[in-house]
C-alpha positions as CSV (number, residue, x, y, z in Angstrom):
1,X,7.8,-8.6,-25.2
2,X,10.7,-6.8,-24.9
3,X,10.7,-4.0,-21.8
4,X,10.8,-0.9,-24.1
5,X,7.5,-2.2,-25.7
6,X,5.7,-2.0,-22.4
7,X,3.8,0.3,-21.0
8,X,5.4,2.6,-18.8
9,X,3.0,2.9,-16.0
10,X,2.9,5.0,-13.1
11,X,1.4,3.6,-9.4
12,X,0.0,6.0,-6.8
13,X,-0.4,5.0,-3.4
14,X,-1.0,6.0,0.1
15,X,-0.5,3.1,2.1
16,X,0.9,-0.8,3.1
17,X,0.9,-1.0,-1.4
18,X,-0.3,-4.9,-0.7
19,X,-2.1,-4.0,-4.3
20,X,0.8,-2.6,-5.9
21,X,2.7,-5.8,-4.8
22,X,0.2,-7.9,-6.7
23,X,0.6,-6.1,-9.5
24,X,4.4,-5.8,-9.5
25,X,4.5,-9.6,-9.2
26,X,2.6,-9.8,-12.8
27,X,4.6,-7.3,-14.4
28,X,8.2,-8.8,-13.0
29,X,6.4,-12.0,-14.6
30,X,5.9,-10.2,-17.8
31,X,2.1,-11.2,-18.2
32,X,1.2,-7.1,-17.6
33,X,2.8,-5.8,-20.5
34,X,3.6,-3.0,-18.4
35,X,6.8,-1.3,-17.1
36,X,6.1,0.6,-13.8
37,X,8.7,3.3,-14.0
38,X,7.5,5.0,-10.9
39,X,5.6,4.9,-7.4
40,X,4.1,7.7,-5.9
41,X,2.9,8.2,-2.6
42,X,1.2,11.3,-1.1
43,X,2.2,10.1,2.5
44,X,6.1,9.5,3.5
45,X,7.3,6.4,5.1
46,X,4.7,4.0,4.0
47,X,5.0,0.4,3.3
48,X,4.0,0.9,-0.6
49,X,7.5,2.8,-0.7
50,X,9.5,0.0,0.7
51,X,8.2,-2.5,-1.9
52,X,8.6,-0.3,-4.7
53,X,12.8,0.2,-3.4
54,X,12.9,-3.3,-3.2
55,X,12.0,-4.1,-6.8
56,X,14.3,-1.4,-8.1
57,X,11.5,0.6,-8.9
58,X,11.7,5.0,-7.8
59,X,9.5,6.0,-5.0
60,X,8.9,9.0,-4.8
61,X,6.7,11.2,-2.3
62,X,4.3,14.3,-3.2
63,X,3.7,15.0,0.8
64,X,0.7,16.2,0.9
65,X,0.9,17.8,4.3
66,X,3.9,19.7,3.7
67,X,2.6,20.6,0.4
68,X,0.9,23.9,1.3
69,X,-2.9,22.8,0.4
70,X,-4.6,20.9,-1.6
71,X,-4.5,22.9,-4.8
72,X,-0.6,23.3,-4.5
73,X,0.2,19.8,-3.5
74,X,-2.3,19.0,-6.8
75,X,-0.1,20.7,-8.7
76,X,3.0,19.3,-7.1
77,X,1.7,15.9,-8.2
78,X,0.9,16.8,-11.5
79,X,4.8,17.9,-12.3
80,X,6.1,15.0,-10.8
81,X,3.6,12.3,-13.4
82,X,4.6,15.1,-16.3
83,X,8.3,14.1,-14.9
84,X,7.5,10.8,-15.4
85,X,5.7,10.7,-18.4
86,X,3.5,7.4,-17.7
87,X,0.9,6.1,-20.6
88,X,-1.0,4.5,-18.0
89,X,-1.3,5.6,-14.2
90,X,-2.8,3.1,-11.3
91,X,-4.2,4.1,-8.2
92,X,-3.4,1.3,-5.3
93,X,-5.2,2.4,-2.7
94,X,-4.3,6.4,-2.9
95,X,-6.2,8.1,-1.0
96,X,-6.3,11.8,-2.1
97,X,-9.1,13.0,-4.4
98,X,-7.7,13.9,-7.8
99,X,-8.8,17.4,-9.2
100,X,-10.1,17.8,-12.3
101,X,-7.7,19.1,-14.4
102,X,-4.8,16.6,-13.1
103,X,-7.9,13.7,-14.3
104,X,-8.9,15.2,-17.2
105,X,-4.7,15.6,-18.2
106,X,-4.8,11.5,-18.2
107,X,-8.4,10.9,-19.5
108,X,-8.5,7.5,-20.4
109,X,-5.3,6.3,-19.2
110,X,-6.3,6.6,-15.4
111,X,-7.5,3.2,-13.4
112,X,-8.6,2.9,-10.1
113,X,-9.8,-0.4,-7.6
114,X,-12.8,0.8,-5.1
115,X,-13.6,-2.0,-2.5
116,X,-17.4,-1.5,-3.7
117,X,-19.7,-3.2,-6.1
118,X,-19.7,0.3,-7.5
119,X,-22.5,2.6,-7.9
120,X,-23.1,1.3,-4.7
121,X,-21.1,3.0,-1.5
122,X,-18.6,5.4,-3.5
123,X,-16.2,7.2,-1.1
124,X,-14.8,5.5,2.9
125,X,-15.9,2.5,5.0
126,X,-17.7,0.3,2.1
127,X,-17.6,-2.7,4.6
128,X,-18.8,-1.3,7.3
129,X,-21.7,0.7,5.1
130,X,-22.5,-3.0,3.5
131,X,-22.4,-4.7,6.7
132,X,-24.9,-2.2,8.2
133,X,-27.2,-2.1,5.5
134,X,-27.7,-5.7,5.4
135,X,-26.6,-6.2,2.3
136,X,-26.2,-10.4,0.9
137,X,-23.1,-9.5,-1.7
138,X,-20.4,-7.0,-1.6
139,X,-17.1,-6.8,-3.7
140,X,-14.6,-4.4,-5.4
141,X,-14.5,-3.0,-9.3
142,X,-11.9,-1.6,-11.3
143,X,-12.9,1.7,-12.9
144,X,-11.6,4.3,-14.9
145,X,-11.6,7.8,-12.9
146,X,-13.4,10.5,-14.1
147,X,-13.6,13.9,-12.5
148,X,-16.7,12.5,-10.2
149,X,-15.4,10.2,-7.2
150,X,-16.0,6.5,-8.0
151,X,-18.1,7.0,-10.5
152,X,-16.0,6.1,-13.9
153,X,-17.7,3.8,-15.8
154,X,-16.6,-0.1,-14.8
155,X,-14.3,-2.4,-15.9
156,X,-14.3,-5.6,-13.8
157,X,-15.9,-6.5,-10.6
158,X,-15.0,-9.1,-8.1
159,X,-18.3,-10.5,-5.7
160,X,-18.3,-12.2,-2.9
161,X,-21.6,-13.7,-0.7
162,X,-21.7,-11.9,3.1
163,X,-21.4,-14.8,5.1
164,X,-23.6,-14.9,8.3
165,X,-21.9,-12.9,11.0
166,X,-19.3,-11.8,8.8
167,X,-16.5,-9.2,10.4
168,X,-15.4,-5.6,8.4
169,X,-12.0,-7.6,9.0
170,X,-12.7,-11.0,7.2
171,X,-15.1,-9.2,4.8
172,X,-12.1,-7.3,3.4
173,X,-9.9,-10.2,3.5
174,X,-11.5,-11.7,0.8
175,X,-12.4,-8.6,-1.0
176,X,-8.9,-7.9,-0.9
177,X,-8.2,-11.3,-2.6
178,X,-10.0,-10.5,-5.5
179,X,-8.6,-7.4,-6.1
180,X,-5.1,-9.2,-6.5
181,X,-7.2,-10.8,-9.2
182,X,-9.0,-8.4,-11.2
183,X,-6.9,-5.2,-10.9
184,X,-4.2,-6.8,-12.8
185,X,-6.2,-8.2,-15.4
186,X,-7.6,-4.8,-16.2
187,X,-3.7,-3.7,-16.4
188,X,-3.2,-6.2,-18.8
189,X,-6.1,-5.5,-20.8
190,X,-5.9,-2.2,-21.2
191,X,-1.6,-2.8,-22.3
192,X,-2.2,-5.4,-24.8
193,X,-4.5,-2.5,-26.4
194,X,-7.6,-4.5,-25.7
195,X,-9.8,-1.7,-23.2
196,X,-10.6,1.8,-23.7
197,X,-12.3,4.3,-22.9
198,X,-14.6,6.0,-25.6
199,X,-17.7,8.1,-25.6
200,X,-18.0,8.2,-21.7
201,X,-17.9,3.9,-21.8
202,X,-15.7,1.0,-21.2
203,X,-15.1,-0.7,-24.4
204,X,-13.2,-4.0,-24.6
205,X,-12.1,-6.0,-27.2
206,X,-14.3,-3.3,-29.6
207,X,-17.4,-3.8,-27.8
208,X,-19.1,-1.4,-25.2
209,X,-19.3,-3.2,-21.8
210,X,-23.3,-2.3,-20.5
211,X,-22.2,-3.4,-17.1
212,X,-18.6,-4.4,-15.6
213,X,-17.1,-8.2,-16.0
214,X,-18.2,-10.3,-13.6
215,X,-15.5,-12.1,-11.4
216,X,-17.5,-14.6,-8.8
217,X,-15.3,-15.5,-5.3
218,X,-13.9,-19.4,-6.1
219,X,-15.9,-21.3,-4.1
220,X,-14.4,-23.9,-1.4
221,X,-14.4,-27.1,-2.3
């Protein structure tokens, strides 16, 4: 696949970008199909813009505190991905909740990872919220967005068994992990033309998916 047949992809982010790296080590391997022509932070300084300047890659930031509010720095956003012009946006761990019309501009064509076995504990803290309700799995799923916060139908999910007097820290660890996994594998899917979004459902491979792809933890040996 040569790079003008990939998908040029856009990655927003707020933070250390430990996601974005996994995925810019597929697509510098060429097993995304993707090109990512752009990162985006709504925070300066952060470690997701350092990786993107080493890989060659723009980095950009839509600050949102200096942006005058949230509908102006929406806006602001939204110029710079029309800039851009991506066929497929990623959000790495960003932070900011996407308005409506900027979602509704990239219906479809918009991913995010959500360190939740989503329905289950949409929005902050999803360890901690596990952890305290005593829950035996917990996990992370790659959705489309929608307008509604973590609630675009599912793509993949990656589980893990709570382990008896398991931390937030290690908890995430090995969430984390599996997003490395999963959230690339969705990027591929949807590049080689293989997962849509139709009808309000994930469909892959031309079938409706009733529930996301299950991806169990590896168990030690």
């Amino acid at each position: 696949m040569t790079s003008a047949s990939r998908l040029p992809t856009v990655v927003l982010v707020s933070g250390s970008g430990t996601n974005l790296q996994a995925i810019l080590d597929h697509a510098q391997r060429g097993s995304l199909g993707i090109t990512v022509t752009g990162v985006v932070s709504d925070r300066p300084g952060v470690m997701a813009l350092e990786r993107a300047k080493r890989a060659g890659i723009p980095a950009l930031t839509v600050d949102h505190a200096q942006s005058g509010g949230s509908t102006a720095f929406q806006r602001q956003l939204g110029a710079v991905l029309a800039e851009l012009k991506p066929e497929l946006i990623v959000l790495a761990g960003f932070m900011r909740i996407l308005n409506t019309e900027l979602v509704s501009s990239w219906a479809g064509r918009m991913l995010n990872v959500h360190p939740s076995l989503l329905p289950k504990y949409p929005g902050l803290h999803t360890y901690r919220r596990a952890l305290e309700a005593g829950e035996k799995v917990h996990g992370s799923t790659v959705h489309f967005v929608i307008p509604e916060l973590d609630a675009g139908p599912g793509i993949l999910q990656y589980r893990v068994n709570i382990r008896p007097a398991e931390s937030e820290q290690s908890l995430r660890a090995r969430v984390q992990q599996g997003e490395y996994l999963i959230f690339p594998r969705a990027i591929a899917w949807f590049a080689a033309g293989r997962l849509a979004l139709k009808d309000g459902s994930t469909w892959l491979d031309g079938e409706r998916l009733n529930a996301p792809v299950v991806v169990e933890e590896a168990q030690p040996v």
